[in-house]
N, C-alpha and C positions, 0 to 999 in steps of 0.2 A: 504494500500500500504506500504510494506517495504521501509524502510528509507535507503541510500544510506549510506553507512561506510564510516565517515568523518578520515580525513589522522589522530587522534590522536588515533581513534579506530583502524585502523589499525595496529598505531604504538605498541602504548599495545600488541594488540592479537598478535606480532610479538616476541613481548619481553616477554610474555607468553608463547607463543613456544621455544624459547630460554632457557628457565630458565626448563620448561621438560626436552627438548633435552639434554641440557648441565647441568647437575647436578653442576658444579665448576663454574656457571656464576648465580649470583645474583644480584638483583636491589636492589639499598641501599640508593638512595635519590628520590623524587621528588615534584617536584616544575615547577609550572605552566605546560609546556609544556616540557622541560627541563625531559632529561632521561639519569642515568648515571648506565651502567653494568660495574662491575669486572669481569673480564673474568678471568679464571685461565686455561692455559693449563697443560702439561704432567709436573709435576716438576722432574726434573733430580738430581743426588747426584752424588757425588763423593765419595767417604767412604773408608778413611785409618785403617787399622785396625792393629797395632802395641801388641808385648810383652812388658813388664816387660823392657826389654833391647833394644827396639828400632826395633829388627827385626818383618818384616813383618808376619802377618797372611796368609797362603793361602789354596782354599781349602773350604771356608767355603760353606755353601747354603743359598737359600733365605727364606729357613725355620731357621737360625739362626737369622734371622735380624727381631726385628719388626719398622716400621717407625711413627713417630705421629707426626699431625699437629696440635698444639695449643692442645697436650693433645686429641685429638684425632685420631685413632689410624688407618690407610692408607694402601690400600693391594697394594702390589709390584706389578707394574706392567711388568717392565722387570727388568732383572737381567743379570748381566755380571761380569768378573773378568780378568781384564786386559785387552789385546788387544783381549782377544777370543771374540767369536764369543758371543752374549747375548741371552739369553734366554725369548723368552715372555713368560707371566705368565699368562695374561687376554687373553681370546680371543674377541676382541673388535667386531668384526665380527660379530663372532655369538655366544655370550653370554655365551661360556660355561666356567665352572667353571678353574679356574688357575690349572696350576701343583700342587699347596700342597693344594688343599680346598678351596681356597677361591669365596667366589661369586661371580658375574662378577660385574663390574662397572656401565656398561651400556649396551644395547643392542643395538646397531645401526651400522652403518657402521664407518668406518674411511675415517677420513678427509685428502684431500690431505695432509696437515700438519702431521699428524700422520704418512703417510705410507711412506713419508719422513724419520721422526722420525726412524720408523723401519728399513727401509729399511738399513738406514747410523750407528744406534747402533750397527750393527758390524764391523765398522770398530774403528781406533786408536784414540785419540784425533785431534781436531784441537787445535795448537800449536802457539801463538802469542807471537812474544819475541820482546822487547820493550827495545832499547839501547840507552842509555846517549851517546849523542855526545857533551854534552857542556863543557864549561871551565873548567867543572870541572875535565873532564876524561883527560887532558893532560899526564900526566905521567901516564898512565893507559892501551892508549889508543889500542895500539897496543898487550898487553896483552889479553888485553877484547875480540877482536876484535879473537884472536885464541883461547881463553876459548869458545864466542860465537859460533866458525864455528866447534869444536872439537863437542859441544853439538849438530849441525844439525846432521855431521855426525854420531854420533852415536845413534841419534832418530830412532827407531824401524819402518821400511817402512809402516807400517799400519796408522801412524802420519801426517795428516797433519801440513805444517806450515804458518806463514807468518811474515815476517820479516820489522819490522817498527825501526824508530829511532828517536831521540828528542835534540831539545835544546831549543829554545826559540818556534819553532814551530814545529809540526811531520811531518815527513814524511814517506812514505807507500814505501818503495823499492821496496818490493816483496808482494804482496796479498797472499791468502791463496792457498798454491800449493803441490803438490806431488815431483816436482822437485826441488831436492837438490839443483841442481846445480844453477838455479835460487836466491834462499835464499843466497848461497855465496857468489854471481855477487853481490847481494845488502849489504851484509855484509862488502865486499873489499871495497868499492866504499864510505862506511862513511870515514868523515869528521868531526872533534874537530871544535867547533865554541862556541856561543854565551851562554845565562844564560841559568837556566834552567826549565822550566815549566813542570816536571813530572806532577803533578798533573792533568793538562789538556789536554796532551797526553796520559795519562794511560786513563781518562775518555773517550776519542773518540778511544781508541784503544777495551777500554769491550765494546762500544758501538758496534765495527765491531763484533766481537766477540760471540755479541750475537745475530747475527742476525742468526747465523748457530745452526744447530742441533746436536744431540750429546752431546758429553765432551768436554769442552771448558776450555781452558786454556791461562792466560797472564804468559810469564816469564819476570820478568822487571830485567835490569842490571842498577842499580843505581851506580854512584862515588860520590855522597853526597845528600845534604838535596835541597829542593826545594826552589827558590830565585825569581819564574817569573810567577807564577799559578794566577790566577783569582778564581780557581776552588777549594774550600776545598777537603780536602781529604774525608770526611766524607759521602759527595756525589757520591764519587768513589768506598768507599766502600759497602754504602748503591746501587747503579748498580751492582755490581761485584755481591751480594749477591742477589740480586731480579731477578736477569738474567740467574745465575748460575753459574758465570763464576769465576771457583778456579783463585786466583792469586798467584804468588810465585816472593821475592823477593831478589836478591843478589846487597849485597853493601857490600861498604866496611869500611875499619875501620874509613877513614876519616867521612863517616856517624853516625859508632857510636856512636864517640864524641858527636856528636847531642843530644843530648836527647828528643828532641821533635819527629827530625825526626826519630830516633831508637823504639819510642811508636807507631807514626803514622802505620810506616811499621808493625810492629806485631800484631797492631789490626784488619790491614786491610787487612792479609793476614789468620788470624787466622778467622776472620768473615767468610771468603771466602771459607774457607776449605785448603789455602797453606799453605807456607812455610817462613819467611822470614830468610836469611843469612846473616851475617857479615863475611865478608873472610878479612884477614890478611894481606893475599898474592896472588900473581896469582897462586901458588899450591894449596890454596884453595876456590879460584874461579874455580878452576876446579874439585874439588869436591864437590861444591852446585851444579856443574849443572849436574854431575853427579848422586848424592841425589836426585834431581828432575827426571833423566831420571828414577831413578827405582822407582821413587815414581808412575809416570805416568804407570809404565808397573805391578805395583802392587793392583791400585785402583780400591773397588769394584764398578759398578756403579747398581744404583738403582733409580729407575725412579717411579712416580707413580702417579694417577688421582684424585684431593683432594675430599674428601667426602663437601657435603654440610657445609660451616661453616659463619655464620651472618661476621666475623669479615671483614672488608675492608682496616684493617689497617694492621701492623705489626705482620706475621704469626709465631712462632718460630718452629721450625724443630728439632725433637729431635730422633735418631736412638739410638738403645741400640740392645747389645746380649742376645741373651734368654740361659737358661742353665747357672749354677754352675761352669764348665767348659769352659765359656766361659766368665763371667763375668770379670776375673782380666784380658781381655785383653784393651787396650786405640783404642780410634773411634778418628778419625779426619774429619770433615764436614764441611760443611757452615750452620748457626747456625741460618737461615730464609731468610723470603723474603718479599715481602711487593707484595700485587697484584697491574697490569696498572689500573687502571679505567680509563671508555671509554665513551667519553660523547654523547648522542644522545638531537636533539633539532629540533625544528620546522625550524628553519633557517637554519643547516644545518647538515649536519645526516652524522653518522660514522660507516663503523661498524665492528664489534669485530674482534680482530685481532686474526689470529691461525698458527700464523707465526714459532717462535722455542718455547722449552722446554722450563719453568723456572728452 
């Protein structure tokens, strides 16, 4: 008489089918009953691709780019440049080989997640812009407050936004929307107030952030250093970067003085794939956010399905140009990511999330 399959064989032979199915999900511990997958979905880029003098690259294809993860080397799976429309490469479907050669990834269908993914890669970024309202913006404030709403209006209609603000605690004005006019109502409607906890509102704002598909983006408007966080920045950036979510950041002079918070911002914007600013003046605060609007409307994006890799820790992500002709141009990206592990157990059972991009 066959033996009934007890809930651990079960579990196994489930997580056996997983680990087929999903070539980017590996099991990497276990212990007693205790079962824990890395799951990796679609990782997403951002990819600035600058000259010699700062001007942008455009133009290029996705047979200029090759991507590697951990030194291993990753077939594109879509391709985009700007707000156009992106190109799939894999056909996840039905397994047939990409536009420039490459093998397919997988043969199976797509997961609602994915056809999400698809579906939304052509449209514009979603756009999270994240304002200092505390004491420190007093003489600022009102400047900011038209550098900010200059920059909705002239974000590219393909753009989502959402518009939050901060001082001791965040607040969410406007969620992420199509309507301008929305984001302004919430932009008028700040108020100067209390200290300042950047750090723990930037945290829960990549957290919104990432919960959406696509190009994701925070633009923070800082007036000085952080005086009220719980939260390291280190933490912030290590999200930003495992999520995918480019950060870009303008402050100003009173900040630069800082020198801690002047390293903090450029590590954590350089990890990310942005930008950070020091503006002088309200003339130029309104040229970072300028800088940012055509960085947004220049950035190549490149997405792709990680090949099998044992690592469960810290992945590095390294993009380069192929050709002699292309090599003295400068790439700007997010510079890795770390996978969620997802714990499965007798007591009580999770399971893998295929929620957005990393």
């Amino acid at each position: 008489m066959q033996r009934p399959m007890k809930r651990c064989d079960l579990l196994s032979f489930g997580l056996f089918l997983a680990y087929l199915l999903y070539p980017g999900a590996q099991t990497v511990t276990q212990e007693s009953e205790s079962r824990i997958l890395v799951v990796v979905d679609m990782v997403q880029l951002n990819v600035a691709v600058t000259d010699e003098k700062g001007n942008y690259v455009t133009g290029l294809r996705p047979e200029d780019f090759t991507v590697f993860e951990d030194g291993i080397p990753e077939r594109i799976a879509i391709f985009g440049e700007g707000n156009e429309p992106t190109l799939p490469l894999l056909d996840i479907a039905g397994g047939n080989p990409s536009a420039h050669g490459t093998e397919p990834h997988a043969t199976r269908q797509r997961t609602p997640s994915e056809e999400a993914t698809f579906a939304s890669s052509i449209n514009g970024a979603n756009v999270f812009i994240l304002f200092d309202t505390s004491n420190y913006m007093y003489r600022q404030f009102v400047f900011a407050q038209d550098a900010i709403a200059d920059f909705v209006r002239a974000l590219e209609p393909a753009n989502k936004m959402a518009f939050y603000s901060y001082s001791r605690d965040l607040s969410r004005a406007s969620r992420l929307t199509s309507d301008r006019f929305q984001v302004l109502r919430g932009i008028r409607a700040t108020v100067a107030g209390d200290d300042a906890a950047l750090y723990n509102a930037l945290l829960l704002t990549v957290k919104d952030a990432a919960q959406y598909t696509g190009r994701k983006v925070v633009v923070v408007f800082s007036n000085g250093p952080d005086n009220a966080s719980t939260v390291p920045p280190e933490d912030v950036a290590e999200l930003g970067q495992s999520s995918g979510v480019s950060i870009y950041m303008i402050s100003t002079q009173q900040a630069r003085l800082d020198p801690v918070s002047t390293a903090v911002f450029e590590r954590m914007t350089a990890g990310t794939g942005g930008k950070a600013y020091f503006a002088k003046s309200w003339k130029d605060q309104e040229k970072a956010f300028a800088s940012i609007r055509d960085d947004l409307a220049h950035l190549y994006s490149i997405s792709y399905y990680p090949q099998p890799n044992p690592n469960r820790g810290w992945r590095t992500i390294s993009v380069k140009l192929l050709g002699e002709r292309l090599k003295k141009y400068h790439i700007r990206t997010r510079n890795g990511y770390r996978p969620q592990p997802i714990q499965f157990s007798g007591k009580a059972t999770a399971s893998p999330s295929r929620s957005a991009p990393r």
